[in-house]
FIDO-315660 format. One record per residue (C-alpha): residue in one letter; y, x, z. Coordinates in steps of 0.25 Angstrom, whole numbers. Each point is the difference from the previous one (the first is absolute). Layout:
N
  residuo     c2     c1     c3
        A      Y      X      Z
...
END
This chain:
654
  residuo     c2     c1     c3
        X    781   -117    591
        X      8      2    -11
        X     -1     -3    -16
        X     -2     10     -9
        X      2      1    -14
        X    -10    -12     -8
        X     -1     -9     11
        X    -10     11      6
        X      0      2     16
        X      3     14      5
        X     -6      6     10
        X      3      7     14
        X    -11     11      4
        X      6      0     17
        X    -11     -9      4
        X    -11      9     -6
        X     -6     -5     -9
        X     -6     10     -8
        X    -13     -6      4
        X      2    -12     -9
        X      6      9    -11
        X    -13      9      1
        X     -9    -13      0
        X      7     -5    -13
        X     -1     13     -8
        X    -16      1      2
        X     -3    -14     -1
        X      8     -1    -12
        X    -10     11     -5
        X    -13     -4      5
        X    -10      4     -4
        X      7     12     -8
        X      1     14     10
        X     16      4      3
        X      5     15      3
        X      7      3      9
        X     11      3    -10
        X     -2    -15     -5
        X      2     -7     12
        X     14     10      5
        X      5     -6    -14
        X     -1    -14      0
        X      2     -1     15
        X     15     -1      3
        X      0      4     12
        X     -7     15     -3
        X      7      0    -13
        X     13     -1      5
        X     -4     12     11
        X     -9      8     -7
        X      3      0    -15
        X    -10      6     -8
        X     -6      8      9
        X      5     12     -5
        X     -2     10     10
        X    -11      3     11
        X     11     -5     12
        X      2    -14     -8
        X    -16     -2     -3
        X     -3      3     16
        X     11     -9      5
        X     -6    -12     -9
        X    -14      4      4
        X      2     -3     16
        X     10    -14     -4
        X    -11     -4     -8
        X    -11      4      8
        X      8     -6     13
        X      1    -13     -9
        X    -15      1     -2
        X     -4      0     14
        X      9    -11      2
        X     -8     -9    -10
        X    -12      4      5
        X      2     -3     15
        X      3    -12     -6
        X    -13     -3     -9
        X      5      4    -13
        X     -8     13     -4
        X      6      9    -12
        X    -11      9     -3
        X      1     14     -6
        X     -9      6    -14
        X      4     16      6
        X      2      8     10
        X     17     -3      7
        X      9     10     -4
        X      2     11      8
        X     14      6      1
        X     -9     16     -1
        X     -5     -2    -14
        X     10      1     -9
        X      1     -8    -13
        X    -11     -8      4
        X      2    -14     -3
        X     -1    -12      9
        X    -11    -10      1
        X     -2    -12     -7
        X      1    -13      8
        X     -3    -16     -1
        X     -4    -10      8
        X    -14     -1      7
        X     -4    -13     -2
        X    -16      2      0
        X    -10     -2     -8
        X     -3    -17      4
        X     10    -11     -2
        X      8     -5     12
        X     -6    -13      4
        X      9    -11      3
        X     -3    -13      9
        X      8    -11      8
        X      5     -1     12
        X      4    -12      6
        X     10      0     11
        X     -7     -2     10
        X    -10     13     -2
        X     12      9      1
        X     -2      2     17
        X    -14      5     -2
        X      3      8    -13
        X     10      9      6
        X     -8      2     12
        X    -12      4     -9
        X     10      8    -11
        X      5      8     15
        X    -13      4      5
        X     -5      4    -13
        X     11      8     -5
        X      0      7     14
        X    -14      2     -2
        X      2      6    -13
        X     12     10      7
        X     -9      4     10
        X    -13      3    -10
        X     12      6     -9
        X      4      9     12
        X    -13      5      6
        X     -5      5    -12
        X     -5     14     -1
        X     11      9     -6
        X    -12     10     -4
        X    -12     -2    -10
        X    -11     -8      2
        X    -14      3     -1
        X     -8     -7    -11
        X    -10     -3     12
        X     10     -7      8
        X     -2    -15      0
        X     11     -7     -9
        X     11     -6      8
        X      5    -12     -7
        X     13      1     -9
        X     11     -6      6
        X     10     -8     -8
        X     15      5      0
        X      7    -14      5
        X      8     -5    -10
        X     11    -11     -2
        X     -7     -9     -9
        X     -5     -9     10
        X     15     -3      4
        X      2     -4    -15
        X    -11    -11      2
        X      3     -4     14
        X     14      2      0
        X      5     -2     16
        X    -10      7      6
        X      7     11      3
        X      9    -11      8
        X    -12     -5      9
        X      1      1     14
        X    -13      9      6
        X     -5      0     15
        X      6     11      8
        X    -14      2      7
        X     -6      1    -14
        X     11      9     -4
        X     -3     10     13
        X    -17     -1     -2
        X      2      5    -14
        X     11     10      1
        X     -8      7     11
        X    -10      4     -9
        X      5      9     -8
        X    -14      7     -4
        X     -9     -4     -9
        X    -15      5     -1
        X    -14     -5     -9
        X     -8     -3     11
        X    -16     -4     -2
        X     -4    -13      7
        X    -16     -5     -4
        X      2      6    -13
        X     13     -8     -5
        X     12     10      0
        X     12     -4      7
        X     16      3     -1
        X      4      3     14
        X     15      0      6
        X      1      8     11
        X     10      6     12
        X     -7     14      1
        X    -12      6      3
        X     -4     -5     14
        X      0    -13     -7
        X     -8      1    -12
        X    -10      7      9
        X      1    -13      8
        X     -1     -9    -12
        X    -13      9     -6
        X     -7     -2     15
        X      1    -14      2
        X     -6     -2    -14
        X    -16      5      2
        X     -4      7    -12
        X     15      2     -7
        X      3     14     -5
        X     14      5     -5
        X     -2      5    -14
        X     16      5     -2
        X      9      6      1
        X     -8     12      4
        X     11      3     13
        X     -5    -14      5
        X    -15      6      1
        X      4     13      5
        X      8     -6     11
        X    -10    -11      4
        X    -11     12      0
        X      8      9      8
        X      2    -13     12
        X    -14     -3     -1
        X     -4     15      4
        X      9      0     12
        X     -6    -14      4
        X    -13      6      0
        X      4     12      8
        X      4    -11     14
        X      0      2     13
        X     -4     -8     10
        X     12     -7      8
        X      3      1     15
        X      0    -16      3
        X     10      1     13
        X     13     -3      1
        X     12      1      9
        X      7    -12      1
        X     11      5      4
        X      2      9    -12
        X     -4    -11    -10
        X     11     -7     -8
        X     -6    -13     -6
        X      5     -2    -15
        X      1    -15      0
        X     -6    -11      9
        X     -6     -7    -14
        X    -14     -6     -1
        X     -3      6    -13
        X      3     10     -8
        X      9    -12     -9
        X      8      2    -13
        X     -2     12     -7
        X     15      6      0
        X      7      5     -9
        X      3     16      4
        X     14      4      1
        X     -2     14      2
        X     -5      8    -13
        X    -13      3     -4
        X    -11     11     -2
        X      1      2    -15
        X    -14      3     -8
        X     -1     15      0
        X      4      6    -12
        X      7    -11     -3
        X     14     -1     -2
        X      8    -11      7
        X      5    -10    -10
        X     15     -4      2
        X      2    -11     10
        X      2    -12     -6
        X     13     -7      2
        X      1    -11      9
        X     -5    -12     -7
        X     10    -14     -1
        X     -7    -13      2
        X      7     -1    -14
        X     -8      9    -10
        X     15      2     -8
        X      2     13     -7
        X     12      6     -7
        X     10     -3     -9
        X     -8      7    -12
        X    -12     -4      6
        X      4    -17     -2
        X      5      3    -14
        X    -13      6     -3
        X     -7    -12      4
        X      9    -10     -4
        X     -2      8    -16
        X    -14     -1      2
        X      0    -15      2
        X     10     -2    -10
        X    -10      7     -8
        X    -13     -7      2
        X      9    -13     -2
        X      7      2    -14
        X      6    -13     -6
        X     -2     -9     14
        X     12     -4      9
        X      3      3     14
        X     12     -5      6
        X      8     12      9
        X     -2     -7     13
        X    -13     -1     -2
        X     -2     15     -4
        X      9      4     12
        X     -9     -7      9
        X    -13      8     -6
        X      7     13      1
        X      9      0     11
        X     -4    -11     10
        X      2    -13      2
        X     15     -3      5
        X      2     -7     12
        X     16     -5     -4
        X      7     -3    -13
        X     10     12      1
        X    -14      8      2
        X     -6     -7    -12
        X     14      4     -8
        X     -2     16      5
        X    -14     -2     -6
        X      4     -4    -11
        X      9      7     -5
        X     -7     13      3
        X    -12     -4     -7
        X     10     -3    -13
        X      5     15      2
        X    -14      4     -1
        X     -2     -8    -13
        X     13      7     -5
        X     -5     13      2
        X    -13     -2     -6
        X      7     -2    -13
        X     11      9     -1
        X     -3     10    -10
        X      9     13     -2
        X     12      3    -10
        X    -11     10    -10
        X     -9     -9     -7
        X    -11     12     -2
        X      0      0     15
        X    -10    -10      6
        X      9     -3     13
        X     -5    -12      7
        X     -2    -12     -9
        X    -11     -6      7
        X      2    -13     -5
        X      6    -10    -11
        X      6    -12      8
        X      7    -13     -4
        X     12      2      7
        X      5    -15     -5
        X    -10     -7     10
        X      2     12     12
        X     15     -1     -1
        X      1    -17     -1
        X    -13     -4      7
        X     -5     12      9
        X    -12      2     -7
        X     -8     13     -4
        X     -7      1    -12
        X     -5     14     -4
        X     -6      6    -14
        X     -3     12     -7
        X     -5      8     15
        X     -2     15     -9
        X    -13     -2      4
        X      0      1     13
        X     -9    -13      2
        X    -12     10     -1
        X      4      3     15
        X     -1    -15      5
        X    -13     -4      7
        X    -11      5     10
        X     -7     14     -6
        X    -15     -3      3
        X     -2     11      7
        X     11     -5     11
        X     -5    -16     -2
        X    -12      7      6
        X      6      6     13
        X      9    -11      0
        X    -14    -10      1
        X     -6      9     10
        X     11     -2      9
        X      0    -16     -4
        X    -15      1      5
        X      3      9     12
        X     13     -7      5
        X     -8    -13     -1
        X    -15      5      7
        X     10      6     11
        X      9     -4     16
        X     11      5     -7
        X      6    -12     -5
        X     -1    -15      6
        X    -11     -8     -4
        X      8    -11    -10
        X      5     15     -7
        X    -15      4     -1
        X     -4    -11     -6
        X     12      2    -10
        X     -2     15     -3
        X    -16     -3     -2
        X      5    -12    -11
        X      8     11     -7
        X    -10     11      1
        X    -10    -11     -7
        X      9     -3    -11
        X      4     15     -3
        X    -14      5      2
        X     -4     -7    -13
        X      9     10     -7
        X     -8     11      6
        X    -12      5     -7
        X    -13      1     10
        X     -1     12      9
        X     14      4     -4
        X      7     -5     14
        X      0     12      9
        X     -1     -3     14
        X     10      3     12
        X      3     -2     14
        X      9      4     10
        X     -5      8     14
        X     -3    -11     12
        X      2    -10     -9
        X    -15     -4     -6
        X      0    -12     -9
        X    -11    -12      2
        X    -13      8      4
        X    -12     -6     -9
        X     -5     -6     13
        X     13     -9      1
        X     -4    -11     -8
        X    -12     -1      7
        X      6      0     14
        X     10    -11     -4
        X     -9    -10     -9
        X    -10      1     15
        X     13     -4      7
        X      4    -12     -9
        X    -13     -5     -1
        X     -2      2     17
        X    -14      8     -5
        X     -5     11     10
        X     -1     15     -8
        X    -13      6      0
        X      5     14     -3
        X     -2     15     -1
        X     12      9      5
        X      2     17      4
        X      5      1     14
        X      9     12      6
        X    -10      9      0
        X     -4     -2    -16
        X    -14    -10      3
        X     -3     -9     -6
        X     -3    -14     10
        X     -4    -15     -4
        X      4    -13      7
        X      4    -15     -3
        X     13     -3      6
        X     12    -12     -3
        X     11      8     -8
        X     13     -6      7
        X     15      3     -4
        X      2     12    -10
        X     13      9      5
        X      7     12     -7
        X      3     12     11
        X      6     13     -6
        X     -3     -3    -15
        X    -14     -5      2
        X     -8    -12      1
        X     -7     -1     12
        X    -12    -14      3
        X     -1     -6     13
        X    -14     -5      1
        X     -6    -10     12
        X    -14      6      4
        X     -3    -10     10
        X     -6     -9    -10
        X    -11     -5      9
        X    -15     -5     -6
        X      5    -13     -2
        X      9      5    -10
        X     -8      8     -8
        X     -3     -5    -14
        X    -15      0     -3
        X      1      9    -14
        X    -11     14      1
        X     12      8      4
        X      4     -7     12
        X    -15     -2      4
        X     -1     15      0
        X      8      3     13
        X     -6     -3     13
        X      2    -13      8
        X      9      2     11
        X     -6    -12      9
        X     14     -3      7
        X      9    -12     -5
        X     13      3     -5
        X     11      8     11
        X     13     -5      3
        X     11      1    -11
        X     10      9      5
        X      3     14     -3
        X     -7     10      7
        X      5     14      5
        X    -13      7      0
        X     -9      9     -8
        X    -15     -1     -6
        X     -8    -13      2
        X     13     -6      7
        X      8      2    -12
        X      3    -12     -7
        X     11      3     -8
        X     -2     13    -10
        X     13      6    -10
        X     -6      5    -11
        X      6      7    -12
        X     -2     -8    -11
        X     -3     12    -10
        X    -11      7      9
        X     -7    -15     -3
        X    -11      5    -11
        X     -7    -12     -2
        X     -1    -14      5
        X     -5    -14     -3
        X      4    -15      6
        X    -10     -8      8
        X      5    -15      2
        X     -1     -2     16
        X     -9    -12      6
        X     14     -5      7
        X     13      3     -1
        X      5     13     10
        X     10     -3     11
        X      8     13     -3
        X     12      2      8
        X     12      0     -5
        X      6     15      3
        X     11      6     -4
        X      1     13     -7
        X      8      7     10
        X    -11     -3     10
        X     -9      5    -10
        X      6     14     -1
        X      3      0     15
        X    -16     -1      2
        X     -3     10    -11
        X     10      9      8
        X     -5     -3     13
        X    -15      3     -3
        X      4     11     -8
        X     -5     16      3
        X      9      9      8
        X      2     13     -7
        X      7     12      0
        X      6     11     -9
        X      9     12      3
        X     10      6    -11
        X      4     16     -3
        X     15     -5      1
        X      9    -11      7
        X      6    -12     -6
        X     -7     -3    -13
        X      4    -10     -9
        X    -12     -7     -1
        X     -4      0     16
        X     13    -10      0
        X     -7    -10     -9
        X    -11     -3     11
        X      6    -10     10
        X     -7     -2     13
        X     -3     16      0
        X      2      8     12
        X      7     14     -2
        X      1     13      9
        X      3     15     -2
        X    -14      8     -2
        X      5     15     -3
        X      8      1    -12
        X     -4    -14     -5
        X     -3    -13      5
        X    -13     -8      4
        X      2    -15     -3
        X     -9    -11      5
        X     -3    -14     -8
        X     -8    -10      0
        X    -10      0    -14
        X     -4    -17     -5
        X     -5      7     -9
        X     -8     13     -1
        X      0      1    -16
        X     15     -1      3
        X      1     12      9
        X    -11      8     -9
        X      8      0     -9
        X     14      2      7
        X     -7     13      5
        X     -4      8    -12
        X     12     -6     -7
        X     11      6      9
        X    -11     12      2
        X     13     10     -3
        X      4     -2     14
        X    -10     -5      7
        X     -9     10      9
        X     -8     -8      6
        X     -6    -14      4
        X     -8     -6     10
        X     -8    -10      5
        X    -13      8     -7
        X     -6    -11     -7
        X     14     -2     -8
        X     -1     16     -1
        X    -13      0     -7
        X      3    -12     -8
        X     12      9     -6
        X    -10     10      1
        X     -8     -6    -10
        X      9     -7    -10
        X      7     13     -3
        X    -14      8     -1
        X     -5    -12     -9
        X     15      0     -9
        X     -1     16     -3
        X    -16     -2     -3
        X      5    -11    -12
        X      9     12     -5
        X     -4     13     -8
        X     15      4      3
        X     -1     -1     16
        X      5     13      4
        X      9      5     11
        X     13      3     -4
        X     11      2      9
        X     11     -9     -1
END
């Protein structure tokens, strides 16, 4: 990089870094409005190309650069808001807009991280800005009607959090974490016992899924969520009953699995929400959450930024911002990009009216003899650094959500739920929205419960909904608590025996069975021979503990032979489809598939009747029909009872 004339640095615009030329120019202004005209004049780049805009082919040509750049700041947090309508090339001497930064009403909030919080930081800031997107996407292009619920705003993810946590875009995230979030590219406001809930979903089929699953949820946007969930619940409600045979011969068995295991993630694409374009596929993410070129200068100006006057040595801000280096020659590379990145943030042009790129004033003395960075004088810029409240909100949210969730291990869990403690305090009351992501439920309220009765060897006297939606009561011995697809399942003892049996006014109010306690061994029967139940931890409504007279012999059973006997005891059923090999017919291992007319009709064996309810009216787009009758008319049922709850239930056809 050459001198120029007074010791100033000159500058190269081939690496494109108009971005940064832009950025300068507006915050050097802030909070004064610049013209178009403004910016093309002290912007060397435009000035060079575009002059004084002095005909209408010059003023369009800057108007898609600039706008070009524009969308380049924006997609990477950095929003430049407009006072008037863009210019448009058909109304002739019309002048451009006025433009400056948008920087919100609220001061950016600036916290501490230590090291050590980076891991879980980044896998918070992934899921939240993907959140975001997705909200961002699925928003109704048309207007909305003032007696539509309000959907939360969602923040535009910025990079301040980089210039307070600098290296997090250097953390290494879980490839699986990576695949469950990236998979969900929808988002919707879904209803759940009153509390309104950010949902990230793969399409229709599984919002649906989610909405049944949770009794009493309702989706409250976007409005082609409702329709589509409607429209399957009307073609549930219009079953067939099944023909249950089956010609061996014919049949071709999906997998030989026990259950149905590890939600996968699809490979084929999905059903889009109707009316609803498809957003852009995102790009394969890197374990390492690296971006650009202009993207690490960006960050590296914003930490510099928030930092004025403190020291950092360049090996150090090269580990922050490109990784750590695993030789000294890669620790030299490193180093000496991060010291080109520092020579471009202060090189400024040969016009002194034009702002160039003078980001920084920096003792060149201590960089040149010690290594050392030391930044004054940002133009201002600092106003970018730190957390806008409303992304500290989502950004807690998905603290709280990662930490209450079988996405991470359990060390990571109890780190992410440290976090979310300490950022929450920063969040005023009620202002934490709430989110999840389909078949993956966080810690139902019953959890606690189900675990303290299990540390403490106390029997459970509880209430819970069984597969056909009644509510039962019984006293049982809550064993070992195990995630299967995303959610928390309780495997409870029920032969406590009378001897065991605690003398408090709940206990005393289930008869005496007279018998001594059976053998300890694990059963392979149903009803009054069933001494081990798996229950769904959120279907658990109510509960209290009862201390046992002696201690319970409970066998020690492992959780695969847990889900072998829910399987095993499970309910044969059957479904047919309009059309062969459906996506989701090959996520049900252990089915049984032959030809039936131009579709197919598979063969499963249901654990869990809620399950298969719900699987039903979800996928009720090419589902004809289902057997045997008493799962039909629980289908039946729920999709009558859904469309009662709505005054929108009509039929549409898909």
């Amino acid at each position: 990089m050459a001198e120029g004339t007074n010791g100033r640095r000159r500058f190269s615009d081939k690496w494109g870094k108009h971005e940064l030329d832009v950025l300068a120019v507006l915050s050097s202004a802030f909070p004064q409005w610049l013209t178009s005209r403004q910016i093309a004049q002290r912007v060397k780049a435009y000035a060079d190309s575009y002059g004084e805009l002095a005909d209408q082919a010059a003023k369009a040509a800057f108007a898609k650069q600039f706008q070009r750049d524009r969308a380049k700041l924006a997609a990477m947090g950095i929003a430049i808001e407009s006072r008037q309508p863009e210019y448009s090339s058909k109304s002739e001497g019309q002048d451009f807009a006025s433009y400056r930064l948008q920087l919100g009403d609220e001061p950016r909030i600036r916290m501490h991280f230590e090291q050590e919080d980076l891991p879980i930081l980044a896998a918070a800031n992934y899921l939240a800005r993907s959140v975001s997107m997705s909200q961002e996407a699925s928003q109704p292009a048309h207007p909305v009607s003032r007696t539509t619920p309000r959907v939360p705003q969602v923040p535009i993810p910025g990079l301040g959090l980089d210039s307070i946590a600098p290296g997090l875009g250097t953390q290494h995230l879980p490839d699986s974490l990576i695949k469950v979030i990236d998979s969900r590219r929808f988002a919707a406001t879904v209803d759940v016992d009153g509390e309104n809930l950010n949902v990230a979903y793969t399409d229709s089929d599984d919002l649906a899924m989610f909405v049944l699953e949770h009794p009493g949820a309702a989706i409250v946007s976007p409005q082609e969520a409702v329709d589509a969930f409607h429209r399957r619940l009307n073609a549930a409600a219009n079953f067939g009953l099944a023909d249950e045979s089956i010609s061996s011969a014919a049949a071709t068995v999906i997998s030989p699995a026990i259950s149905r295991g590890s939600q996968p993630v699809p490979d084929q694409p999905q059903e889009q929400v109707e009316g609803q374009d498809l957003p852009h596929p995102r790009r394969n993410a890197s374990a390492f959450q690296t971006g650009s070129e202009v993207d690490r200068r960006l960050r590296l100006m914003l930490f510099l930024s928030a930092h004025l006057g403190e020291e950092f040595s360049l090996a150090e801000l090269a580990e922050r911002f490109i990784g750590k280096a695993h030789s000294e020659d890669e620790l030299k590379k490193f180093v000496n990009i991060i010291h080109k990145d520092i020579n471009t943030l202060t090189t400024v042009s040969d016009d002194g009216e034009m702002a160039g790129s003078q980001f920084f004033d920096i003792d060149w003395t201590l960089l040149d003899e010690s290594g050392i960075v030391s930044a004054t004088n940002s133009l201002g810029l600092e106003r970018l650094a730190g957390i806008s409240p409303q992304y500290l909100s989502m950004l807690t949210a998905s603290l709280n959500y990662l930490a209450h969730s079988p996405l991470l291990p359990e060390q990571q869990r109890e780190q992410a739920d440290e976090l979310y403690q300490r950022l929450r305090s920063h969040v005023g009351p009620g202002e934490t929205p709430w989110l999840s992501l389909t078949g993956y439920e966080t810690e139902p309220p019953s959890f606690s419960l189900v675990k303290r009765a299990i540390n403490t060897e106390s029997l459970l006297d509880m209430e819970y909904t069984d597969g056909a939606g009644r509510t039962r009561r019984k006293v049982v011995a809550p064993a070992k608590i195990f995630v299967d697809e995303g959610r928390y399942y309780a495997a409870v003892w029920t032969d406590i025996g009378d001897a065991a049996m605690g003398t408090s006014a709940q206990a005393d109010a289930y008869p005496k069975s007279g018998g001594k306690t059976k053998a300890r061994h694990l059963k392979q029967g149903t009803g009054r021979n069933r001494q081990w139940q798996v229950l769904r931890i959120s279907r658990i409504e109510q509960g209290e503990l009862v201390k046992p007279q002696h201690k319970l012999d409970i066998p020690d059973v492992p959780v695969s032979e847990l889900r072998k006997w829910s399987f095993d005891n499970g309910t044969a059923a059957v479904f047919t489809t309009d059309k062969p090999d459906l996506p989701f017919i090959k996520s049900l291992p252990g089915a049984s598939i032959q030809a039936d007319g131009p579709g197919q009709k598979v063969h499963l064996v249901v654990s869990s009747d809620s399950w298969f309810v719900a699987f039903c009216i979800a996928h009720a787009r090419h589902i004809t029909a289902v057997a045997p009758q008493t799962l039909r008319k629980m289908i039946l049922a729920r999709a009558q009872r859904e469309l009662s709850l709505s005054d929108d239930g009509v039929e549409t056809e898909e």
